[in-house]
DRENPA-3360 file (N, C-alpha, C; in nm, 2 decimals, always signed):
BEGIN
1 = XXXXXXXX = +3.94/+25.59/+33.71/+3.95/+25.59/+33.85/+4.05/+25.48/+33.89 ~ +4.01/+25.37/+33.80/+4.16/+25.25/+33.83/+4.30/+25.30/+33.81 ~ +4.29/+25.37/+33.74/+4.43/+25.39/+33.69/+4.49/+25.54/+33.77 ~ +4.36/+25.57/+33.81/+4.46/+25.74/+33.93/+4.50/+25.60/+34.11 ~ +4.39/+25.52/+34.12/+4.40/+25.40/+34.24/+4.56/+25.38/+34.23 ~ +4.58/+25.31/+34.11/+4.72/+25.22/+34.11/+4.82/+25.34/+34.09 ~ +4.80/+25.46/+34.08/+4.90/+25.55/+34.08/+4.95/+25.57/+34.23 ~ +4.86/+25.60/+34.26/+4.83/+25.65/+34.39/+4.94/+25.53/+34.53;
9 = XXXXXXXX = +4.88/+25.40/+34.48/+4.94/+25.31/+34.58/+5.09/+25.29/+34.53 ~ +5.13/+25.29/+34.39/+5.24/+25.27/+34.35/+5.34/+25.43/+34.41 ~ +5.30/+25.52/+34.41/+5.37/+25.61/+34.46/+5.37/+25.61/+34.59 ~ +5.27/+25.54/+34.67/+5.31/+25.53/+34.82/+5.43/+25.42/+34.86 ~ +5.45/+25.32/+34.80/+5.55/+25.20/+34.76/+5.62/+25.23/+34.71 ~ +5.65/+25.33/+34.62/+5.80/+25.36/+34.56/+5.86/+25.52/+34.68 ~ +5.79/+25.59/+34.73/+5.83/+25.71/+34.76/+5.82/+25.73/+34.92 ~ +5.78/+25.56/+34.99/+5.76/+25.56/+35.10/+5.64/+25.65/+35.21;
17 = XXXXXXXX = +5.54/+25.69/+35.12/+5.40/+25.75/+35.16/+5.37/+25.66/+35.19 ~ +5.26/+25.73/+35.28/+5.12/+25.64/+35.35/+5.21/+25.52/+35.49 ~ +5.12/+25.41/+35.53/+5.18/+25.31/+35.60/+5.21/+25.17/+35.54 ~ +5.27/+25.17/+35.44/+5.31/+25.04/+35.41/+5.43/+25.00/+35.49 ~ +5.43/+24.87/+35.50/+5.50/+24.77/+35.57/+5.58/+24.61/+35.51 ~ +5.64/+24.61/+35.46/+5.68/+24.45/+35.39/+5.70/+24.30/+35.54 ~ +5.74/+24.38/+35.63/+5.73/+24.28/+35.76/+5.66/+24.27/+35.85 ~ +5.61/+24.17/+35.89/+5.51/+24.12/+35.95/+5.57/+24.17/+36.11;
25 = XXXXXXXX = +5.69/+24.16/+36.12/+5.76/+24.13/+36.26/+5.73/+24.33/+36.29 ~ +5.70/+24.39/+36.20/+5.75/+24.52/+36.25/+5.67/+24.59/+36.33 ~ +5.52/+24.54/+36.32/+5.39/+24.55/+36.39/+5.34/+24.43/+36.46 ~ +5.38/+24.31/+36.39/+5.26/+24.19/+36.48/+5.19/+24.14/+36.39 ~ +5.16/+24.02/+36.42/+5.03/+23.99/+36.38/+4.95/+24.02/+36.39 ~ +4.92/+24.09/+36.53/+4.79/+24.12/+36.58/+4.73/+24.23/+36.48 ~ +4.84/+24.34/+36.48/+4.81/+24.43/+36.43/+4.77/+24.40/+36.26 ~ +4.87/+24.33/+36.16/+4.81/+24.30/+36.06/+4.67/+24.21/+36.05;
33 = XXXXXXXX = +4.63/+24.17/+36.12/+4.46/+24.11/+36.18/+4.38/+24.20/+36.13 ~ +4.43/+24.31/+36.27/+4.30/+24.41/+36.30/+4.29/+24.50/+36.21 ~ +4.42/+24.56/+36.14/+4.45/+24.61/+36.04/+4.33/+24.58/+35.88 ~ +4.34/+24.43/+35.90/+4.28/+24.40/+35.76/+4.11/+24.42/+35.79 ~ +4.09/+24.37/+35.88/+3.96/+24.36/+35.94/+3.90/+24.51/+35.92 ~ +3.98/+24.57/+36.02/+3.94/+24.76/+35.98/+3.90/+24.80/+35.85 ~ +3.99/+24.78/+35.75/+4.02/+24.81/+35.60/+3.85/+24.78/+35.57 ~ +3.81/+24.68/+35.56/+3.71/+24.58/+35.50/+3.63/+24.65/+35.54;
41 = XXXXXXXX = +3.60/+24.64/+35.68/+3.44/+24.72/+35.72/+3.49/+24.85/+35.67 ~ +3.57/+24.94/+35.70/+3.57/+25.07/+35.67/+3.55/+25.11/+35.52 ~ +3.59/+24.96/+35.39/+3.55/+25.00/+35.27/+3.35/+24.97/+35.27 ~ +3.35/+24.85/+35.35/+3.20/+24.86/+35.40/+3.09/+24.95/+35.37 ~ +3.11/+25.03/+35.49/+3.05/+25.13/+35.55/+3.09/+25.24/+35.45 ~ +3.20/+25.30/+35.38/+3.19/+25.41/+35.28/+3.11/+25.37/+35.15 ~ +3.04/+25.22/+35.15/+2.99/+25.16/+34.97/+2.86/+25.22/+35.09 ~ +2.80/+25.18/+35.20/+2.68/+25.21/+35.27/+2.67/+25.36/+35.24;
49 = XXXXXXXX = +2.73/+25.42/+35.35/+2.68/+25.55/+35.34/+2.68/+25.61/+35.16 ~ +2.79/+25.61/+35.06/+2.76/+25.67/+34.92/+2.66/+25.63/+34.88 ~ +2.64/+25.43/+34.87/+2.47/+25.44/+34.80/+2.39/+25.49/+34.87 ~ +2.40/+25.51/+35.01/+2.25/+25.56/+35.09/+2.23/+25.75/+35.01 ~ +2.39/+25.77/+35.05/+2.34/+25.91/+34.96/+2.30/+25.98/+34.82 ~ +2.32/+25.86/+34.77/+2.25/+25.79/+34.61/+2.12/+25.83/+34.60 ~ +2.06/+25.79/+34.74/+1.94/+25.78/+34.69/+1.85/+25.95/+34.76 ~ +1.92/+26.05/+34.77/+1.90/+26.20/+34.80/+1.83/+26.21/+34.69;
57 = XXXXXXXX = +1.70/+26.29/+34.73/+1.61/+26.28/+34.60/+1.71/+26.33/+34.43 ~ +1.74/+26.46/+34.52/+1.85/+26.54/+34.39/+1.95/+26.44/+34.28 ~ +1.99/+26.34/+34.38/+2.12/+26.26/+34.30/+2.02/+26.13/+34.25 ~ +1.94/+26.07/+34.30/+1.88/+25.94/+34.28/+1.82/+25.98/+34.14 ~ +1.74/+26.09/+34.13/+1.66/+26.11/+33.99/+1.81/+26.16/+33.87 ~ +1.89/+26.19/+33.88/+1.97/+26.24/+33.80/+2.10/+26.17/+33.76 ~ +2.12/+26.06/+33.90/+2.27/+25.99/+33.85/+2.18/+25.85/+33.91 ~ +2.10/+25.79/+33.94/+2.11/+25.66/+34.06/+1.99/+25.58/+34.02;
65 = XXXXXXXX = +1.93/+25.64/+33.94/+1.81/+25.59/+33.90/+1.84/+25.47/+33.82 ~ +1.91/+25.47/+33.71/+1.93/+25.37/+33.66/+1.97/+25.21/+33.70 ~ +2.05/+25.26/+33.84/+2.12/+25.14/+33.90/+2.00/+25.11/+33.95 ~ +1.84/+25.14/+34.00/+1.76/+25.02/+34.02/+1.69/+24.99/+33.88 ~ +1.70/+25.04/+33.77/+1.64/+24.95/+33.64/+1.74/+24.81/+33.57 ~ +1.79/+24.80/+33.66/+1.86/+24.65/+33.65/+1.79/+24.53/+33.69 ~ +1.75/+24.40/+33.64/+1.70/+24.35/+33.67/+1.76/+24.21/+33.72 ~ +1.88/+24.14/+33.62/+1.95/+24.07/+33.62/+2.03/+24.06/+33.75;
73 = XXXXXXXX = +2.01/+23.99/+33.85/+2.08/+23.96/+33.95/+2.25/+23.92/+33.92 ~ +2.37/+24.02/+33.89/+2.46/+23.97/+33.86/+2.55/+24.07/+33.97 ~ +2.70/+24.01/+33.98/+2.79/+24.11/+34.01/+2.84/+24.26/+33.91 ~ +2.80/+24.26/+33.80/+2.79/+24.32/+33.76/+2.69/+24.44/+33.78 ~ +2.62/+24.46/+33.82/+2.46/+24.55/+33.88/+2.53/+24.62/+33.97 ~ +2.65/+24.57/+34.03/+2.71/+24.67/+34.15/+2.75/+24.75/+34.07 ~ +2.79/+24.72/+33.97/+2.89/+24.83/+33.88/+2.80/+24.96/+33.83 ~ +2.70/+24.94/+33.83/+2.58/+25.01/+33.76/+2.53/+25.12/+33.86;
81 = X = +2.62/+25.19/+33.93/+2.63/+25.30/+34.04/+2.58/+25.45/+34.00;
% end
């Protein structure tokens, strides 16, 4: 999945997809603000809603179960999806 990610952005940066931007002056500050702010909750809210749907009886017993037999309070345990 890392490695389709970094394709993905590296072809929007070399082939001028998506909205990338190198200047600040070209939008604002304001907008690189609200911009980043957006990003964050929006990655937020998509980790909410997939684990909430994790736990659909169908997917929790077959893929999600395991992520609560973790016990160890680590950053790691996120990974355990």
């Amino acid at each position: 999945a890392a490695v389709l990610t970094n394709l993905v952005v590296f072809a929007k940066v070399l082939y001028g997809w998506g909205m990338f931007y190198m200047d600040v002056a070209e939008y604002g500050w304001a907008y690189l603000f609200l911009s980043t702010v957006l990003y964050f909750l929006w990655v937020d809210v998509w980790a909410y809603v997939s684990h909430r749907a994790l736990h659909l009886p169908f997917l929790y017993k077959s893929v999600h179960k395991v992520h609560h037999t973790w016990k160890q309070t680590t950053a790691f345990v996120g990974l355990a999806l």
